[in-house]
N, C-alpha and C positions, 0 to 999 in steps of 0.2 A: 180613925185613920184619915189620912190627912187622902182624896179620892181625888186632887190635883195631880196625880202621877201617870196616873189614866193617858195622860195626853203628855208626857212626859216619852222617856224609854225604859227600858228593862233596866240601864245603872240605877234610874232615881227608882223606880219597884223595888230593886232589891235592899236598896238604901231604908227605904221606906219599913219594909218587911223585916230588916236588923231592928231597926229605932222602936218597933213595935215586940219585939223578942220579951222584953225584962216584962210589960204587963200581960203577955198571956202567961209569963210562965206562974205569975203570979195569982193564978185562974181568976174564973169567971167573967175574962174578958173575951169578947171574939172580934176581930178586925176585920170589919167591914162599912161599905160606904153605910152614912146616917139617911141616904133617902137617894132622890133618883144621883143617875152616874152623869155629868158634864154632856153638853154635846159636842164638845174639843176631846170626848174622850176616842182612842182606840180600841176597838173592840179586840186587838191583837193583845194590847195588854192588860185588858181584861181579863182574859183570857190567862195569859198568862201569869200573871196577881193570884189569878185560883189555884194555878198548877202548882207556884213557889207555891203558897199556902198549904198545900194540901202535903206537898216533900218538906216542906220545915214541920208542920207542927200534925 
């Protein structure tokens, strides 16, 4: 997952969160950041990134 959105808002999350749709459905992928999270990131939409996450899939 591209973890530049972080510091973005909730449009480019949810953008983010579709582009990512087609390879979970295709299992054994999980979308999450590869190592630590930015420090431009917000922890709101962090936060938030989990919540979609957790109501989409």
């Amino acid at each position: 997952m591209d973890k530049r959105v972080f510091s973005k808002d909730y449009v480019a999350i949810d953008a983010e969160i579709e582009r990512l749709k087609p390879l979970v459905d295709l299992g054994g992928y999980l979308p999450c950041p590869d190592h630590r999270i930015a420090p431009d990131a917000k922890w709101e939409n962090v936060q938030y990134y989990c919540e979609q996450m957790h109501k989409t899939f």
